[in-house]
C-alpha positions, 0 to 999 in steps of 0.5 A: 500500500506503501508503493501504492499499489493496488491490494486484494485479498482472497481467503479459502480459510472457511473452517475456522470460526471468525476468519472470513469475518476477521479478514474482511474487516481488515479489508474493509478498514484497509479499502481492499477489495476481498473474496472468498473461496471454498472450492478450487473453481471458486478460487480460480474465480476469483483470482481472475476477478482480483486481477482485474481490480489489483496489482498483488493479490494476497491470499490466505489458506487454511492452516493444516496439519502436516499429518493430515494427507487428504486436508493437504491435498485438498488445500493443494487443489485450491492452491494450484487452481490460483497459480500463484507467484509466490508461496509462504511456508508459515511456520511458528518460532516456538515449534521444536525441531522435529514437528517444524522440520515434518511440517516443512516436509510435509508442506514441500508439496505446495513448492514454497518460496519463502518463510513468514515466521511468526511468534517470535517473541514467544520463542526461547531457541529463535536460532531454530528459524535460521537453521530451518531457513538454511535446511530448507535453502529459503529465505525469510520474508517475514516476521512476526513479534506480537499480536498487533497488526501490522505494527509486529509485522516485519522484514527481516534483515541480517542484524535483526535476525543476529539480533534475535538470536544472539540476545539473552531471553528478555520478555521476548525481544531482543535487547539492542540491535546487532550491528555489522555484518551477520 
């Protein structure tokens, strides 16, 4: 919105109790056009409707289990029906090792191209996101650290990241920023 470029939004997430109302607020509050998909016909749809009216259509998915084969080859079929550029692994700071590792294998299927890490301020090991990262030769788009949307989104840069993982446990955020090359 920054660069004035025009934003829609367009949600499959149907199954969880508030999310297309919640969204839509957003939208709404933001001025965004905004859609609603439950099946892959319907989400190609309303791609095709979101490109007449945006440059960068952002969608949100239904967060799956990575356990569950016939949730993810659903969620697969109405992500392949939208053909997106870009897909965002969204995985949490505060999960161990092994559970982010089965879902980040789990979630190969969807071809991510990037990583959203949220509850940053919750984690006590934040070094497990850049090992993850690296494992999985993907860079980090965002962070989140909080509840507070969009003030807890961020891009990550090199120092951050350092700084992140370098700092002691302080209410989850680190004490001051890393400088020089990380």
């Amino acid at each position: 919105m920054r660069r004035r470029r025009r934003v829609a939004l367009v949600t499959v997430d149907v199954f969880r109790i508030g999310a297309v109302q919640q969204l839509e607020t957003y939208a709404r509050l933001m001025g965004l056009p905004f859609f609603v998909a439950t099946m892959p016909e319907e989400a190609e749809r309303c791609i095709r409707q979101a490109q007449k009216v945006s440059d960068l259509i952002l969608v949100d998915t239904i967060g799956r289990s990575p356990k569950h084969d016939e949730q993810l080859s659903a969620l697969w079929d109405l992500v392949a029906a939208m053909n997106p550029d870009e897909v965002h692994l969204t995985l949490p700071a505060n999960g161990n090792p092994a559970d982010l590792k089965l879902a980040a294998e789990r979630f190969s299927l969807f071809c991510p191209t990037h990583l959203i890490i949220t509850k940053l301020d919750e984690a006590t090991q934040p070094g497990v996101m850049v090992n993850l990262s690296h494992r999985l030769n993907l860079p980090i788009a965002y962070l989140t650290v909080g509840q507070s949307v969009p003030d807890d989104l961020e891009i990550p840069t090199a120092d951050r990241l350092a700084s992140w993982v370098l700092s002691p446990l302080r209410s989850g955020r680190p004490s001051a920023e890393v400088t020089g090359d990380a």
